[in-house]
N, CA, C and O of each residue as an XYZ file, in Angstrom:
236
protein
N       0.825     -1.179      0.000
C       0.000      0.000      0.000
C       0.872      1.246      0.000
O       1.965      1.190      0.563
N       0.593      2.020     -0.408
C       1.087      3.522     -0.533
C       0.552      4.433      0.717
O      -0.425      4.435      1.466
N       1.737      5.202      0.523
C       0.976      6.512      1.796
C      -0.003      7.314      1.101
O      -0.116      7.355     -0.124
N      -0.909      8.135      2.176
C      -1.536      9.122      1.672
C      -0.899     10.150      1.839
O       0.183     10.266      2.414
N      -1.793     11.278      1.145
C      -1.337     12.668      0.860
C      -2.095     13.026      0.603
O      -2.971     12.528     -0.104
N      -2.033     14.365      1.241
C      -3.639     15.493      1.405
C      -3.585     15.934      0.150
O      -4.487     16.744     -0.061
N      -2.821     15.715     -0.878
C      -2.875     16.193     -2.378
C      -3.295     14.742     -4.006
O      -3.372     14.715     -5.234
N      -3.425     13.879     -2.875
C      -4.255     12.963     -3.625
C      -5.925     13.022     -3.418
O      -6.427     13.738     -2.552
N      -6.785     12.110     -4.396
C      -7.655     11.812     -4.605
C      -8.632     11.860     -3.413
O      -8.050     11.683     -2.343
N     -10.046     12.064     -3.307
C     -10.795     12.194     -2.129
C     -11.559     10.732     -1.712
O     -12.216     10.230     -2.625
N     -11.537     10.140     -0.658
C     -11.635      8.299     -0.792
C     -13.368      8.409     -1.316
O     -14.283      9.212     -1.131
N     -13.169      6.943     -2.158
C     -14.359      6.696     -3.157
C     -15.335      5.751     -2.247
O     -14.978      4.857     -1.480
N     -16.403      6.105     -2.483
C     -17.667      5.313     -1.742
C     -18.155      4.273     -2.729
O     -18.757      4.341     -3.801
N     -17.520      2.951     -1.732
C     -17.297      1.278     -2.796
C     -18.437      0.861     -2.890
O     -18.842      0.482     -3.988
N     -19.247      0.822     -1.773
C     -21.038      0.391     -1.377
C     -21.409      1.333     -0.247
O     -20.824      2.065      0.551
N     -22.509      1.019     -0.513
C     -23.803      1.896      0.685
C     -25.088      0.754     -0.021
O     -25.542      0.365     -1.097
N     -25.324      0.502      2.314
C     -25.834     -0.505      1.919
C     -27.040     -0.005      3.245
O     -26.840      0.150      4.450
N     -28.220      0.140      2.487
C     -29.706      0.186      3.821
C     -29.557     -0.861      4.855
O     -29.538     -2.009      4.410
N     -29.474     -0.756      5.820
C     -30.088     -1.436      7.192
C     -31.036     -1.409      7.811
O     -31.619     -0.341      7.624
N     -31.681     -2.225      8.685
C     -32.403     -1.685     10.066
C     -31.866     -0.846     10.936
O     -32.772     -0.127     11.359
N     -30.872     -0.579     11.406
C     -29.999      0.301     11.861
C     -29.732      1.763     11.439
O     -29.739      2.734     12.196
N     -29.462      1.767      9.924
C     -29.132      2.691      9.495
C     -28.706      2.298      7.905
O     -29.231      1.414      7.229
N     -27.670      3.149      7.520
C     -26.576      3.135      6.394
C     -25.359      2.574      6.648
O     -24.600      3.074      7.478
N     -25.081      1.575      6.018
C     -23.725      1.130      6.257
C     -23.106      1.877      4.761
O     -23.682      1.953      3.676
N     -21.741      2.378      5.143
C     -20.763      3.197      4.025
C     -19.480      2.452      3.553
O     -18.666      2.544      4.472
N     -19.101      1.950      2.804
C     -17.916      1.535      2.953
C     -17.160      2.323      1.758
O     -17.506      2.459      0.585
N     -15.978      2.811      2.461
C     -14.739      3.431      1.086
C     -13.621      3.411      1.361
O     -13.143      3.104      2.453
N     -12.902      3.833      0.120
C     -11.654      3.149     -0.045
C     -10.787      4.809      0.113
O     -11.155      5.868     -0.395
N      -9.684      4.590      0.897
C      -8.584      5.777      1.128
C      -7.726      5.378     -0.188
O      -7.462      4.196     -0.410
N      -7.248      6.565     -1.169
C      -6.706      6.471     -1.758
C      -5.433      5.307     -1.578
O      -4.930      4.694     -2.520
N      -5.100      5.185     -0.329
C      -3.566      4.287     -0.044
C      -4.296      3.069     -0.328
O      -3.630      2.235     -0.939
N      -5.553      2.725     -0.032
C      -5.674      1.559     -0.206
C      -6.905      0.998      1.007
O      -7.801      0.187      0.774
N      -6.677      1.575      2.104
C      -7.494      1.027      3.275
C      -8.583      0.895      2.448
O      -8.727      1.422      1.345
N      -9.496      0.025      3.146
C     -11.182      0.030      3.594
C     -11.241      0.954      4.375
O     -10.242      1.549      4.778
N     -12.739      1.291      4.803
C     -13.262      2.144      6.227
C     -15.172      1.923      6.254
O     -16.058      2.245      5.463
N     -15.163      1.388      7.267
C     -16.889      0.710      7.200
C     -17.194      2.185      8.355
O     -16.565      2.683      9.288
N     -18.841      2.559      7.483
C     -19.065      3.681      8.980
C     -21.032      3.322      9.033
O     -21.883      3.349      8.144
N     -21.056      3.214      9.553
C     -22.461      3.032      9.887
C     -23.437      4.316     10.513
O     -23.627      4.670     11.676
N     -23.883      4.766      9.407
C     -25.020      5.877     10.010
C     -26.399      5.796     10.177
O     -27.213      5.834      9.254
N     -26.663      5.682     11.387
C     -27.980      5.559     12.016
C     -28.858      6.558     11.099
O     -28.609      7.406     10.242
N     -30.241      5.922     11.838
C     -31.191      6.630     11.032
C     -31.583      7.541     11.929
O     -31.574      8.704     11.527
N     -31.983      7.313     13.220
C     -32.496      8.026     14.162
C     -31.859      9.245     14.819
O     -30.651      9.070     14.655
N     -32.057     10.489     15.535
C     -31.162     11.240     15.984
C     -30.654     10.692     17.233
O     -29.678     11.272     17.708
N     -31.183      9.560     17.938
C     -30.492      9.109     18.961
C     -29.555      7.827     19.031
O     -29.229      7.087     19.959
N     -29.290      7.858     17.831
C     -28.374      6.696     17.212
C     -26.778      7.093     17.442
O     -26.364      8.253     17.463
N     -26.108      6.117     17.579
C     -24.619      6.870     17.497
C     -24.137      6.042     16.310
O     -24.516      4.918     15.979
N     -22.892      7.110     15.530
C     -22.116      6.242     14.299
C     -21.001      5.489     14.652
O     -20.018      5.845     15.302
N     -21.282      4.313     14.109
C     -20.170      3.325     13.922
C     -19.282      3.254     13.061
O     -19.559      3.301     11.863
N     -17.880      3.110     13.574
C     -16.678      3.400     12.203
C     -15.610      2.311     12.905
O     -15.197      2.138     14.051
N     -15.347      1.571     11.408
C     -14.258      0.105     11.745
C     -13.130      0.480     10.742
O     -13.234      1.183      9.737
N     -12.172     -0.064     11.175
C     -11.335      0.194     10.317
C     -10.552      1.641      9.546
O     -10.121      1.636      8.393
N     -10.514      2.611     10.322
C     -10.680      3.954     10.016
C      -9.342      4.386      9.329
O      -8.372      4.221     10.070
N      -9.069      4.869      8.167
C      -7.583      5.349      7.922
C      -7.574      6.751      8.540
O      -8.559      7.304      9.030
N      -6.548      7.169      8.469
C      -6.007      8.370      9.563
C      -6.543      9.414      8.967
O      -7.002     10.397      9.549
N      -6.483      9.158      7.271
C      -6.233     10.424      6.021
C      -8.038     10.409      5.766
O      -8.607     11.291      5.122
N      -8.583      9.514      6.254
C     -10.182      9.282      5.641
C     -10.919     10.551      6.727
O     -11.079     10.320      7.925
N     -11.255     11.676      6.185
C     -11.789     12.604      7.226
C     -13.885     11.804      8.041
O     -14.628     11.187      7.277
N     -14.138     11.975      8.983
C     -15.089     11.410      9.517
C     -16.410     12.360      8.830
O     -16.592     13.550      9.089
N     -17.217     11.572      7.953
C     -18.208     12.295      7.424
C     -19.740     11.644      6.798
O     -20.587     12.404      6.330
């Protein structure tokens, strides 16, 4: 895998997938990582994030 750099590419959204829960997100950091984030539907939901690269901003 390669490093990132704040002057590469912005990470690409691989799937988005409906739940009972919410939205599951999954994308790819230019270097290569995965990053799974799970966004609730509800406002009293909290988001779930696995696998997080450093360079992948939380969104």
């Amino acid at each position: 895998m390669t490093q990132c750099s704040t002057t590469e590419q912005r990470p690409v959204i691989v799937s988005r997938h409906l739940t009972s829960d919410g939205v599951v997100l999954w994308t790819r950091c230019s270097c290569g990582r995965l990053r799974m984030d799970l966004v609730p539907d509800g406002p009293g939901g909290s988001r779930l994030t696995a696998g997080p690269c450093p360079h992948v901003p939380a969104g």
